[in-house]
TORVOLUM-562930 format. One record per residue: residue in one letter; x, y, z of N, C-alpha, C in turn. Coordinates in steps of 0.001 Angstrom, whole numbers, padded with zeros to 6 digits, always signed. Layout:
BEGIN
AXYZXYZXYZ ...
***
This chain:
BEGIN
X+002649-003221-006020+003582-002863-004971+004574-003993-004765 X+006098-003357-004445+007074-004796-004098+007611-004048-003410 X+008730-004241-003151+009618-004738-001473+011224-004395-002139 X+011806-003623-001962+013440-003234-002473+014028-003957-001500 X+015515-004452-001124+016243-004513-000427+017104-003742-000157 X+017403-003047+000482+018553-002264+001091+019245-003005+002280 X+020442-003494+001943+021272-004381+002978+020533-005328+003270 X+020058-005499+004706+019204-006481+005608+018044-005850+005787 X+017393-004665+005408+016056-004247+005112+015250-004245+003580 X+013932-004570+004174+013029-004551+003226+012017-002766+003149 X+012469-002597+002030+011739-000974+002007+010346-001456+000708 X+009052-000711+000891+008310-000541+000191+008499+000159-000432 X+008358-000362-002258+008981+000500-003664+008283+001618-003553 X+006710+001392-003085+006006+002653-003419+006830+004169-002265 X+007219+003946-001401+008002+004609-000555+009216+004983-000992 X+009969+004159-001463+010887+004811-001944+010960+005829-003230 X+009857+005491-004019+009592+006228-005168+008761+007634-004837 X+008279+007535-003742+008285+008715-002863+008859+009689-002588 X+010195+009087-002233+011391+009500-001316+011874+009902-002347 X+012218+009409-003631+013400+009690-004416+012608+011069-005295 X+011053+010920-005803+010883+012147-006201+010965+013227-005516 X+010219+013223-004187+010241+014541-003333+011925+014699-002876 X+012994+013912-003030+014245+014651-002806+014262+015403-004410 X+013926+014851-005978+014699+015040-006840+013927+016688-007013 X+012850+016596-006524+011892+018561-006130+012714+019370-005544 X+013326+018845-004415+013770+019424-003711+015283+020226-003804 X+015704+019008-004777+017248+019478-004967+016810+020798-006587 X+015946+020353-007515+015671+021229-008632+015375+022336-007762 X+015046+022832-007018+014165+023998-006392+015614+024228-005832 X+016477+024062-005121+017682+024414-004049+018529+024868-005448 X+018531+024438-005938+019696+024992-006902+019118+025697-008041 X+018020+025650-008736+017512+027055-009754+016975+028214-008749 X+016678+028166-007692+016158+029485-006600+017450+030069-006087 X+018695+029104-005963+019774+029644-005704+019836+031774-005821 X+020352+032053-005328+020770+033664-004802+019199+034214-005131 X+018558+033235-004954+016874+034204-004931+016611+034447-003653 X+016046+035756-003117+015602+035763-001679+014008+035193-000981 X+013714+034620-002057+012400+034258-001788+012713+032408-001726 X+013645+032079-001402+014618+030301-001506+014256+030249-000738 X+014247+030417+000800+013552+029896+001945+012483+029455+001940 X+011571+030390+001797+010301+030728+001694+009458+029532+000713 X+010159+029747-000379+009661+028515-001408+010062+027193-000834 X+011456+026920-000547+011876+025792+000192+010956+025020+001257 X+010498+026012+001694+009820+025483+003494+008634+025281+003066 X+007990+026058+002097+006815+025535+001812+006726+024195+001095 X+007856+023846-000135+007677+022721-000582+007634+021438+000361 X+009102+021194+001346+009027+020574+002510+007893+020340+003144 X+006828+021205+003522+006099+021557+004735+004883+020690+003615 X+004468+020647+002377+003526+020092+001955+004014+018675+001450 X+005181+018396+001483+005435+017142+001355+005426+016602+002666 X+005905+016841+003424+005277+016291+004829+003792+015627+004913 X+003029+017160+004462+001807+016892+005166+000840+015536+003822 X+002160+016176+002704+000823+014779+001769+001567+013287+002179 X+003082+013172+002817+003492+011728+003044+002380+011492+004281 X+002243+012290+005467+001749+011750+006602+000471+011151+006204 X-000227+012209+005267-001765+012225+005134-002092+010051+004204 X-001059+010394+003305-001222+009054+002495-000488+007956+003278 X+000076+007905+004321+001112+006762+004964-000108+006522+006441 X-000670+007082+006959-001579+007284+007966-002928+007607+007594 X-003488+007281+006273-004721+007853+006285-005830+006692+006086 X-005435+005428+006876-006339+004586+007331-006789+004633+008753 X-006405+005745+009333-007012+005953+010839-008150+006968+010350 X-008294+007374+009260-009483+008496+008620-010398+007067+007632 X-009868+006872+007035-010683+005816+006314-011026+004264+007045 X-010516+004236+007436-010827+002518+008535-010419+002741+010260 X-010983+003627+010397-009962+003846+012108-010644+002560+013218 X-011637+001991+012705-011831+000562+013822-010816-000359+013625 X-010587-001257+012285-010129-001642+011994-008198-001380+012606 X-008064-000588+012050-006535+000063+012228-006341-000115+013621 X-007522+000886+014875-007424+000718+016141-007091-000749+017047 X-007754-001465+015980-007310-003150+016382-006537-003864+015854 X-005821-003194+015399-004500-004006+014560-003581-002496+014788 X-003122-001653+015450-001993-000523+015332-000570-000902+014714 X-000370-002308+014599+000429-002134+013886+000739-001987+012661 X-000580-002075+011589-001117-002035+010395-000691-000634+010091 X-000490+000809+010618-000024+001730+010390+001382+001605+010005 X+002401+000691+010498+003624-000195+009709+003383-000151+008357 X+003168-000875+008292+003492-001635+007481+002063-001470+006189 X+001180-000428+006311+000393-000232+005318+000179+001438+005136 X-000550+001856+003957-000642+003191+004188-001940+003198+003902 X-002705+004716+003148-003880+004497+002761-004621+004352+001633 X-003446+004016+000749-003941+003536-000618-004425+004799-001327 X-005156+004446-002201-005647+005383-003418-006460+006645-002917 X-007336+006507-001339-007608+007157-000877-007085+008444+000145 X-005870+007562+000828-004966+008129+001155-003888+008932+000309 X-003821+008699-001008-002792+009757-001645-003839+010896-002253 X-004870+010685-002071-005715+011695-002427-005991+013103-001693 X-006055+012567-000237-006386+012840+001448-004876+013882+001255 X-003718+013367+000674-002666+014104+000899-002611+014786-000135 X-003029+014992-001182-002870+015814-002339-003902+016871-001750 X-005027+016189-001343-006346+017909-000631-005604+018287+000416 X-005147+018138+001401-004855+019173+002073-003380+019382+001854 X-002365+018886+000896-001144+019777+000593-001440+021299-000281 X-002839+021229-001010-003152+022035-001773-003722+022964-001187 X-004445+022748+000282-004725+023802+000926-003808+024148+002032 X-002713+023654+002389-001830+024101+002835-001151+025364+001702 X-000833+024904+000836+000259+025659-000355-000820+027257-000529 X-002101+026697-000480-003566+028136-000622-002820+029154+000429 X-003143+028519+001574-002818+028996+002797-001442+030019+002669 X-000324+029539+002150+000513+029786+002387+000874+031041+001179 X+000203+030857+000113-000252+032074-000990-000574+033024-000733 X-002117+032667+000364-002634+033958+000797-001963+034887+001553 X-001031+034643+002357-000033+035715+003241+000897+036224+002276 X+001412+035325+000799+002016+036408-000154+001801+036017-001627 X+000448+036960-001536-000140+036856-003336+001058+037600-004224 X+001729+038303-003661+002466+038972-004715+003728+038126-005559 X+004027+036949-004571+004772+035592-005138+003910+034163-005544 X+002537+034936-005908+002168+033454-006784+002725+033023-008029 X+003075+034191-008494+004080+033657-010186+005235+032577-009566 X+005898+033170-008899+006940+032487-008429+006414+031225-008162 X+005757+030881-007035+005155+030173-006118+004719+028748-007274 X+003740+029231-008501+003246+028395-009418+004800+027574-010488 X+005793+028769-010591+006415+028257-011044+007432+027263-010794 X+007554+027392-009244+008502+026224-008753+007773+025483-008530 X+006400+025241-008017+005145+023692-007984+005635+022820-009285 X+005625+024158-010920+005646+022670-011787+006648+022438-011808 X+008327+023019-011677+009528+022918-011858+010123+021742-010997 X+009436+021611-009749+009187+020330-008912+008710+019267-008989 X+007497+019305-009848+007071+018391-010243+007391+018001-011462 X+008276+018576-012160+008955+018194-013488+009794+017121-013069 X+010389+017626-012500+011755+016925-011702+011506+015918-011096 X+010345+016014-010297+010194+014497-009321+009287+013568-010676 X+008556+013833-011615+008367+013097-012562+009482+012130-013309 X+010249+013179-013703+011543+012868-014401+011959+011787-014016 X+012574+011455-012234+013176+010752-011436+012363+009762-010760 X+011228+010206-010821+010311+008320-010440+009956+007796-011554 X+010023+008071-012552+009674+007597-013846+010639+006489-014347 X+011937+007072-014151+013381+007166-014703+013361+005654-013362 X+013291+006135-012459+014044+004755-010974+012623+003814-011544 X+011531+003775-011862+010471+002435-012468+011086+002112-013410 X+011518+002604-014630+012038+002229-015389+013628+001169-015456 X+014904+001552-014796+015453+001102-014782+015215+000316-013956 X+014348-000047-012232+014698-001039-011925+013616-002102-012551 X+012700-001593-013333+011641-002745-013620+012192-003526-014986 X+012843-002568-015252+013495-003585-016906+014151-002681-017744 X+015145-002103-017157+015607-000817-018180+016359-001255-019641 X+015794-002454-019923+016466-002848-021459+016055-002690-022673 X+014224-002436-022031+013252-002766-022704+012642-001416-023144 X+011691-000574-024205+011292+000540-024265+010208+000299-023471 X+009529+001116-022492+008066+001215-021628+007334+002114-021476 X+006600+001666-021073+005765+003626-020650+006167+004445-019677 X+006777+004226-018782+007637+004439-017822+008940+005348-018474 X+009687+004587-019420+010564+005514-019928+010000+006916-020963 X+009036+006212-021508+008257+007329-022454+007841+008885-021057 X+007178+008417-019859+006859+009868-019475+008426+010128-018887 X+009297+009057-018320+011035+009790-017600+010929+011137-019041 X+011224+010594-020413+011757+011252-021349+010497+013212-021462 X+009289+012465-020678+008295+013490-021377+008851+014530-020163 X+008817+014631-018935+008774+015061-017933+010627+015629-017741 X+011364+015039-018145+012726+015749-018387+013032+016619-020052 X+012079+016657-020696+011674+017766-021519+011133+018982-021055 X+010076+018356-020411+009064+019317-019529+010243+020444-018455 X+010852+019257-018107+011815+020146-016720+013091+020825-017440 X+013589+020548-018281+014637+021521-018821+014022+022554-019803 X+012927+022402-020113+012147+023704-020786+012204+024704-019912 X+011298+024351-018446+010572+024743-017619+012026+025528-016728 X+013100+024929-016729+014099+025132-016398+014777+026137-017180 X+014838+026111-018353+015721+027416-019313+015034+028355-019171 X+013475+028568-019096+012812+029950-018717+011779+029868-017221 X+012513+030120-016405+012138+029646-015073+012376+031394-014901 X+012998+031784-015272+013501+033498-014933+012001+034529-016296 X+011676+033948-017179+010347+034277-017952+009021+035039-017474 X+008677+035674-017284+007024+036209-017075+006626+034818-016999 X+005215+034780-016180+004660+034056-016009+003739+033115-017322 X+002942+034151-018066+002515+033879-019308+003564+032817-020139 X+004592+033645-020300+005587+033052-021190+006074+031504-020702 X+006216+031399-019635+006765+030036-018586+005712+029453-018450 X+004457+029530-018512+003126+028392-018567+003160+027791-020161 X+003201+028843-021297+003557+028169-022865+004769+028228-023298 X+005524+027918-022420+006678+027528-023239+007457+028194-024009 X+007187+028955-024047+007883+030523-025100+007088+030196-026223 X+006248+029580-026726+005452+029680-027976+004617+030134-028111 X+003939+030976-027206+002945+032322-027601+001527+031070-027176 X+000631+031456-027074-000983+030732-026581-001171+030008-027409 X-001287+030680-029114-001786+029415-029940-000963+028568-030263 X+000456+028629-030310+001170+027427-030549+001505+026769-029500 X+001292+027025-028478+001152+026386-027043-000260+025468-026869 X-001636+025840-027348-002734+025243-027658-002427+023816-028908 X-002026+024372-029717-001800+023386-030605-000623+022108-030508 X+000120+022243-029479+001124+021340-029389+000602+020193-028180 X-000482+021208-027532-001223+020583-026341-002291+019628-027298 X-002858+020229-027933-003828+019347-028641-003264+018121-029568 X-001728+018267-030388-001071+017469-030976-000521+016079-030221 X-000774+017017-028714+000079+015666-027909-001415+014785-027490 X-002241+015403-027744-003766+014371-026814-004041+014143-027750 X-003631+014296-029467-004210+013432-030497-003304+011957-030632 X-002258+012226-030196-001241+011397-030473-001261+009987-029443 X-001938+010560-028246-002174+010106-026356-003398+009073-027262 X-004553+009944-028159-005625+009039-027916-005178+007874-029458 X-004227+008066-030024-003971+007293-030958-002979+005966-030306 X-002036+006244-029661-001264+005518-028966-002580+004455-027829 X-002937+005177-027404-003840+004520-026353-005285+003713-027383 X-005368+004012-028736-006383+003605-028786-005329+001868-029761 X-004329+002321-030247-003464+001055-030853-003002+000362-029549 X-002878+000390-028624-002683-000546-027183-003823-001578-027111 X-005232-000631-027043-006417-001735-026805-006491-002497-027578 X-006204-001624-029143-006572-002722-030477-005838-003888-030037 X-004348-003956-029682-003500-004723-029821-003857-005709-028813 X-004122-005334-027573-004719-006166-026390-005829-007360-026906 X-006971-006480-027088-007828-007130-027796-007633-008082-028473 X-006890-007925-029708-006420-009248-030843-005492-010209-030123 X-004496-009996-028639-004123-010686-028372-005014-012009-027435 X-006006-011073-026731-006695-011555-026012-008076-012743-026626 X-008089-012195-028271-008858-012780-028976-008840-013955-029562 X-007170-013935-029915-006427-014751-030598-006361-016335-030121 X-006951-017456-030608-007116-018623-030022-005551-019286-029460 X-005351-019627-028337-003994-020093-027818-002991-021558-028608 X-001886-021188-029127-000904-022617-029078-001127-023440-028570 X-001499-024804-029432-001716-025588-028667-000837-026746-029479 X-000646-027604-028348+000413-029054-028604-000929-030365-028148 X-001208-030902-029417-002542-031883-028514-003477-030906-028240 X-004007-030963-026667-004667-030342-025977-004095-029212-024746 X-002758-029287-025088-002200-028039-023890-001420-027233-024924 X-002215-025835-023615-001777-024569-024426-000235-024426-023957 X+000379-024087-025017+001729-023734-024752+001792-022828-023973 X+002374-022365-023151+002763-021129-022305+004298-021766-021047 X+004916-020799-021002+006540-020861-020470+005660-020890-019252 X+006529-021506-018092+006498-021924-016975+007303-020621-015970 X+007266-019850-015124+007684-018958-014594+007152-017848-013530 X+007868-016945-012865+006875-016093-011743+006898-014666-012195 X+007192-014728-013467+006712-013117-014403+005140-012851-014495 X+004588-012073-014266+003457-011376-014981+003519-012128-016837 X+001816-013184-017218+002066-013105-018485+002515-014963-018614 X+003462-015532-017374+004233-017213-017519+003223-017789-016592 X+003404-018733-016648+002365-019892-016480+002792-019985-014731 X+002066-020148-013557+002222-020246-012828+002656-021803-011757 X+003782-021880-011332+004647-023513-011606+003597-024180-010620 X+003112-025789-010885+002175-026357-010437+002701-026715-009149 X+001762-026796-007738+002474-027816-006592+001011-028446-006060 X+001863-029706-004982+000756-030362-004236+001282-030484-003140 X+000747-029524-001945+000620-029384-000277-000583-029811+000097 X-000424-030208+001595-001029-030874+002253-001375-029947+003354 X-003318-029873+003424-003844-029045+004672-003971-029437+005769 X-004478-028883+006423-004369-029624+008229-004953-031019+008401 X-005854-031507+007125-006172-032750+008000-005485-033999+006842 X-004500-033611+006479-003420-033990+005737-004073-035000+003924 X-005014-033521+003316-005196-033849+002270-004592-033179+001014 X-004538-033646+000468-003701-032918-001107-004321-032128-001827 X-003656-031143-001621-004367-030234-002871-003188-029425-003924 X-003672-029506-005202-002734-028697-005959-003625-027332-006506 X-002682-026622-007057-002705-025173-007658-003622-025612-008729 X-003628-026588-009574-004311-026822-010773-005572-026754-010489 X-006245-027469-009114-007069-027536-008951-007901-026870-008974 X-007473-025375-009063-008555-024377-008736-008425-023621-010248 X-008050-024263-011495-007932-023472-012492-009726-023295-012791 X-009422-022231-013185-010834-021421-013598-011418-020564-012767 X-010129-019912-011585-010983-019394-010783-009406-018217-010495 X-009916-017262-010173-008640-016470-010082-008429-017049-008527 X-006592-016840-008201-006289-017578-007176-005035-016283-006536 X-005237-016187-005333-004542-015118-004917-003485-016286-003545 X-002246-016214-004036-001564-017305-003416-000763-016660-002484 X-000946-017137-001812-000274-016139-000083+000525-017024+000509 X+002042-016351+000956+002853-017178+001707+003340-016607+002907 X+002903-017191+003900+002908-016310+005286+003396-017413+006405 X+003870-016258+007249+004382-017254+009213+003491-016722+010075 X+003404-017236+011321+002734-017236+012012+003483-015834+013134 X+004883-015980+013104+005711-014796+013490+005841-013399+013187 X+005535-013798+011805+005728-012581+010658+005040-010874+010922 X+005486-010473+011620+004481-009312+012066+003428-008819+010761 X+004130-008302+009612+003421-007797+008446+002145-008755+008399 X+002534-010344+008403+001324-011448+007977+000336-011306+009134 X+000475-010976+010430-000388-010864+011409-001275-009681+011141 X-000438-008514+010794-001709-007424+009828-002655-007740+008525 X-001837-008337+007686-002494-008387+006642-003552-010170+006572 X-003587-010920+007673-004281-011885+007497-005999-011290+007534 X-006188-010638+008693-007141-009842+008809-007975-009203+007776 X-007247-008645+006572-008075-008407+005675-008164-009115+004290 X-007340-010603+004536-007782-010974+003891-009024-012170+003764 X-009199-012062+005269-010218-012400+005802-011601-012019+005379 X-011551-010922+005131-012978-009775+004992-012888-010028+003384 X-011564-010080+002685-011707-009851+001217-012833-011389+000702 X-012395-012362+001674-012855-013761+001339-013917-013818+001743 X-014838-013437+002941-015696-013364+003126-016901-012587+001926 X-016111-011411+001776-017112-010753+000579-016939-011122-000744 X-015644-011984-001271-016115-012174-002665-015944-013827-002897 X-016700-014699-001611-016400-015922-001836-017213-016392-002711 X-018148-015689-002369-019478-016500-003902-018871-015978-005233 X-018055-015715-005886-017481-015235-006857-015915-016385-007009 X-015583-016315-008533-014339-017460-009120-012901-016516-008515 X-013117-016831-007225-011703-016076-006737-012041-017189-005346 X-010500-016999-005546-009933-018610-004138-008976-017715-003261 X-008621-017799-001742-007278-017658-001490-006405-019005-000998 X-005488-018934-001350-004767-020347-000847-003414-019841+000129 X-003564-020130+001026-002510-019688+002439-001484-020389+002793 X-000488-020217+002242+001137-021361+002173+000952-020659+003183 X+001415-021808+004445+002014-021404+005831+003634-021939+005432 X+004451-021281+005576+005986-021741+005554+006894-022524+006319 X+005826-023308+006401+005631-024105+008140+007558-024920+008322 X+008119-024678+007460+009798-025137+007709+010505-023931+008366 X+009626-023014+008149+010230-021586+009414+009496-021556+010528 X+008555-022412+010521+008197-022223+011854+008424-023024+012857 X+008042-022184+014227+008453-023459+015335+008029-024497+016055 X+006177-024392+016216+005610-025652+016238+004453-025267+015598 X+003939-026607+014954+002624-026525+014336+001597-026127+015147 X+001665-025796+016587+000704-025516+017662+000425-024066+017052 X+001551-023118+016979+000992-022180+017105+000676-021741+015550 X+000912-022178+014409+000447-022046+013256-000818-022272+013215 X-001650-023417+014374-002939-023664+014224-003644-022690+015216 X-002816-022028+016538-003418-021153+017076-003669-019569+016078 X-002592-019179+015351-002908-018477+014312-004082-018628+013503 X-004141-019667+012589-005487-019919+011993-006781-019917+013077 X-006631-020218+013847-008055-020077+014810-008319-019158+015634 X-007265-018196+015959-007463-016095+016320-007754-015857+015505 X-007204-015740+013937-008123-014762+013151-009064-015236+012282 X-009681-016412+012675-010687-017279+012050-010590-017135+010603 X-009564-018022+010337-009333-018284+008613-010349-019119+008194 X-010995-019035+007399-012002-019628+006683-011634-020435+004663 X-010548-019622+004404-009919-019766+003491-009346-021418+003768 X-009213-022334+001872-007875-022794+002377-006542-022716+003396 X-005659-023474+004032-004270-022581+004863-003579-024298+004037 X-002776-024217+003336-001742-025276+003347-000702-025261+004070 X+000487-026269+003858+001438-026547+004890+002942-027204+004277 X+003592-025578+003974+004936-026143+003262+006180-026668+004081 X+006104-028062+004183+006667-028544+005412+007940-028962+005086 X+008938-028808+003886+009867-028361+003979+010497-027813+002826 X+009574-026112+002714+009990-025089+002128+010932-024975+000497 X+010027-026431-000466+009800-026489-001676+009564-025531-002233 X+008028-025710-002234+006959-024726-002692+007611-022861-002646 X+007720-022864-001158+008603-021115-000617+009257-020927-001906 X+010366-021841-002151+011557-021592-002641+011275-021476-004392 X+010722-022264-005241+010092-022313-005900+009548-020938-006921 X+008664-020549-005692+008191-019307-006022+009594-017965-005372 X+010224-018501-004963+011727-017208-004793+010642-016131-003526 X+010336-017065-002613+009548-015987-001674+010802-015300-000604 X+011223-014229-000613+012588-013187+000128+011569-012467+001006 X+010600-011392+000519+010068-011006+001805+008590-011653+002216 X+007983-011473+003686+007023-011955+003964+006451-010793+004214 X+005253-011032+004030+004275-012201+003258+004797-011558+001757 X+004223-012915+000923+004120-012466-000529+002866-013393-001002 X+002471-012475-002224+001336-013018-002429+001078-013127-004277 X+001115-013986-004732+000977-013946-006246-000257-013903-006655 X-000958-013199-007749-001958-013104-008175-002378-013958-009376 X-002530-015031-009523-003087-015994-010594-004620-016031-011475 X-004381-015504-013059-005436-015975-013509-006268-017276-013320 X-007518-017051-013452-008621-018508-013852-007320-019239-014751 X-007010-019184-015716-005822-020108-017308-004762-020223-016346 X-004444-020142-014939-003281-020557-014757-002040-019294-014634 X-001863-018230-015324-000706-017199-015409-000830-016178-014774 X+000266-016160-014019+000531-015078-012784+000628-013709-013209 X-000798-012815-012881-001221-011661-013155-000123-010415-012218 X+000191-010939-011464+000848-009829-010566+001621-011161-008979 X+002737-009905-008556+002865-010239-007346+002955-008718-006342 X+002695-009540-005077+002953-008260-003835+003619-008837-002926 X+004748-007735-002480+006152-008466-001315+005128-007050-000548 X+004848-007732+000784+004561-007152+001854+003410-006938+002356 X+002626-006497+003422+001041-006605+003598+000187-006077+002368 X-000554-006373+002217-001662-005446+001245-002964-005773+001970 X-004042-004360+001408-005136-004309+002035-006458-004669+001369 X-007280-004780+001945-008798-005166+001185-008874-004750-000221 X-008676-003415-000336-008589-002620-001620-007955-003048-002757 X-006669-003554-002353-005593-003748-003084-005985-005142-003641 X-006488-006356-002954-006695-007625-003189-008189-007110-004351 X-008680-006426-004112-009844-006332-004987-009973-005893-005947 X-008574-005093-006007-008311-004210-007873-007131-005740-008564 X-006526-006278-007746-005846-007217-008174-006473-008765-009202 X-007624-008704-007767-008461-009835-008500-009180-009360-009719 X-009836-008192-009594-010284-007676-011291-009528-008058-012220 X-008743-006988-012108-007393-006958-012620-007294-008035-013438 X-006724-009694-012514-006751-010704-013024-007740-011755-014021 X-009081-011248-013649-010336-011806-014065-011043-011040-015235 X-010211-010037-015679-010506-009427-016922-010201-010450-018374 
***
């Protein structure tokens, strides 16, 4: 997850990639239903279940953590419900859409055919917006499904007016519709099985070395070496990033103001508590050159009983360094030193715990 800018706001990517598929559904459906009399009808229903799966996945930590949430309300801000929560909204958009079948079975052809014609489309267009803003120079997997899913939607699109039969295969009759399905999952498990090979041999492969140091570029990409510093903790001792090599390191840069950091300190509280006996560290840059007295940076650490490292970037090196724009941010560092991932904005227990895998693989 990261953090877009729009003007002087910070929007969550996963939100906007939200936003941009369920409009790109919305507009495919408004204009192929065009002079159909059943356009409303289909319209309001698509709307009415995108509603209910944004609310269900943006709010569905008052169903999955509602103590928690109840004592932090502002955590409904600035978090949603994760993997569980887009799930929560996929079950009951699906029994909404049931619901809305059963009062007219005689438009389920219809009904099925604008679901995938929608979801062609919003594939197409979140695929397509990952792609260009994550690196559109480069070939990815990202562009591979934009390309699969705007096949899918201009097929799905030229016989959208088809019998139903005919518009589920494509105009190629069952068995050549079977066989193109099976051609593409031979091809899925060949592609996917030359990825691991390739992983593997990279992962196998003994590292460049100069002397005794492994070569690796210095940088805050996923993959570059994560740039070394030495801050000073509250009782003004030194510690650097190196120090903790061999241990995955989840590097957090937070204020004491920061509303988002006042939600998300909390769980990373619980994350440290449960996997401290394990090679995972958190280290807590306070941005202490934005803040306004060290009083209340230490009253912070002692409300939500940090137990973690908290360092003290006292004049906003380190911040800058790492290019920290929104708060909190948090980089994810292998045990070897190289930054596995970053996150611009709160993240939750969950998220810190697929991250640290993630990293420790």
């Amino acid at each position: 997850m990261s953090i877009i800018p729009i003007g002087p706001l910070m929007i969550r990517a996963d939100i906007v990639i939200f936003l941009i598929c369920a409009a790109a559904g919305f507009a495919a459906l408004r204009i192929r239903l065009r002079q159909m009399p059943q356009r409303e009808w289909i319209l309001d229903t698509y709307l009415s279940v995108i509603i209910i799966g944004f609310l269900s996945w943006k709010f569905g930590m008052l169903v999955f953590d509602p103590i928690r949430t109840l004592q932090h309300p502002t955590s409904l801000i600035y978090m949603t419900g994760g993997v569980r929560g887009l799930w929560l909204g996929v079950v009951l958009a699906i029994v909404y859409a049931v619901l809305r079948w059963n009062r007219k079975r005689g438009e389920s052809g219809l009904l099925l055919k604008s679901a995938l014609l929608s979801a062609f489309a919003s594939g197409t267009a979140g695929y397509l917006f990952q792609w260009l803003w994550a690196d559109g120079a480069s070939v990815t997997p990202s562009l591979f499904y934009a390309l699969l899913f705007g096949v899918l939607l201009t097929v799905s699109w030229s016989r959208f007016q088809a019998p139903l039969p005919q518009f589920l295969t494509l105009g190629l009759g069952k068995n050549r519709a079977v066989l193109v399905v099976m051609a593409a999952l031979f091809a899925w498990v060949i592609y996917d099985f030359a990825s691991n090979t390739a992983s593997e041999r990279e992962a196998a492969a003994p590292p460049h070395q100069e002397g005794s140091q492994e070569i690796t570029a210095e940088g805050l990409k996923p993959g570059l070496r994560a740039p070394d510093f030495t801050l000073t903790d509250s009782v003004g001792r030194e510690i650097k990033l190196s120090d903790y090599r061999g241990q995955t390191v989840l590097l957090n840069f937070w204020a004491s103001w920061c509303p988002p950091c006042k939600v998300e300190m909390p769980y990373m509280q619980d994350f440290y508590e449960k996997y401290q006996d394990e090679e995972v560290i958190i280290l807590a840059v306070n941005m202490t050159h934005l803040e306004k007295s060290m009083s209340e940076v230490q009253s912070f650490v002692e409300k939500n009983g940090i137990t973690f490292p908290v360092l003290y970037d006292q004049h906003g090196e380190t911040t800058g360094r790492y290019e920290v724009v929104a708060y909190p941010t948090t980089y994810v560092i292998t045990p070897g030193g190289i930054v596995s991932g970053r996150f611009q904005g709160a993240i939750d227990e969950d998220i810190m715990a697929r991250a640290y895998r993630k990293a420790s693989e």
